[in-house]
C-alpha positions as CSV (number, residue, x, y, z in Angstrom):
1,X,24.4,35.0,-135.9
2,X,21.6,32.5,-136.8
3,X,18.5,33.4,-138.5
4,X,15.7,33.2,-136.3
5,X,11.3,32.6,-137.8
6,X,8.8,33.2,-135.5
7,X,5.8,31.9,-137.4
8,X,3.2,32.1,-134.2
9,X,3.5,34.4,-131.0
10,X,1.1,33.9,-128.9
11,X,0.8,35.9,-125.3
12,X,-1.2,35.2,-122.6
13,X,-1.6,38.1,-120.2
14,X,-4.8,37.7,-117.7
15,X,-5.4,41.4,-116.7
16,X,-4.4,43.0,-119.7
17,X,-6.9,45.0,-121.6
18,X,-7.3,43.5,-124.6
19,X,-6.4,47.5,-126.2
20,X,-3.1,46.9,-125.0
21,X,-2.4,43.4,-126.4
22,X,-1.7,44.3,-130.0
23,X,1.0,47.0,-128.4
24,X,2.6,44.7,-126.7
25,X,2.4,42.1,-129.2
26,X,4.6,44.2,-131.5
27,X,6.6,45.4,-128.7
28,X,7.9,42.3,-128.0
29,X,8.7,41.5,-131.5
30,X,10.3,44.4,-132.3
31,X,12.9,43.6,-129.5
32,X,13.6,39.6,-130.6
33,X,14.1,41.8,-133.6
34,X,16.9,43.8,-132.1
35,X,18.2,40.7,-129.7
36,X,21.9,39.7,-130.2
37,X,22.0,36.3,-129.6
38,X,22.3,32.9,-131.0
39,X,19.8,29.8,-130.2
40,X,21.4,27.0,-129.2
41,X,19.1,24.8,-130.9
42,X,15.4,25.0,-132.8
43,X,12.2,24.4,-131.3
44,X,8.7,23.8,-132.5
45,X,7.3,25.7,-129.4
46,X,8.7,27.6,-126.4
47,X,7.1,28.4,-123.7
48,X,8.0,30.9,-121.0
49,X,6.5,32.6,-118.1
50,X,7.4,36.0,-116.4
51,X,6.8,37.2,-113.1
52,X,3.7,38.9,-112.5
53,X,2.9,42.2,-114.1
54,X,3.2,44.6,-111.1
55,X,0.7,47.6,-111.2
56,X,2.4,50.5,-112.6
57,X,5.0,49.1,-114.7
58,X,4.8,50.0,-118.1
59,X,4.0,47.8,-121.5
60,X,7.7,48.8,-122.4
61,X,8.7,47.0,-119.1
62,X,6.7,43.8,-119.6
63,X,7.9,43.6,-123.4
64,X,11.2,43.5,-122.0
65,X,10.8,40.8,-119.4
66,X,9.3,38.8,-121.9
67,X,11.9,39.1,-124.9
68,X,14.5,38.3,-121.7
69,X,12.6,35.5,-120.9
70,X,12.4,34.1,-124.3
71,X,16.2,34.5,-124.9
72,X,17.2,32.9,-121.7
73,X,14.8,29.5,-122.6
74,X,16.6,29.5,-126.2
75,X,20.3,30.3,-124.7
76,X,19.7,27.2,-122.2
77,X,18.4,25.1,-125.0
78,X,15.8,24.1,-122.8
């Protein structure tokens, strides 16, 4: 399994409060941390978006569509 370096994540969530940002923040690290999969290539930056942040879901639930998200870009290599 490739080694993977996140030097910069940056998230952009319009209606989160901003309390709630570090926690996700480290949320969503800590599961790229736990993610089994291998990039298909290396990038500079990737960029993803996830479908709106539906009221009542949970940070837990938005980390998670996120860290999906990310994997999916890198799998594609796109």
């Amino acid at each position: 399994m490739a080694e993977i370096e996140i030097d910069r994540l940056s998230l952009k969530v319009p209606g989160l409060p901003a309390e709630h940002g570090h926690r996700l923040a480290e949320m969503v690290a800590a599961g790229l941390a736990r993610a089994r999969f291998a990039p298909t290539r290396s990038a500079d930056q990737v960029s993803v978006a996830v479908p709106a942040w539906p009221a009542g879901a949970s940070l837990e639930e938005l980390a998670a569509s996120i860290v999906d998200a990310l994997r999916r870009q890198m799998a594609q290599g796109g």
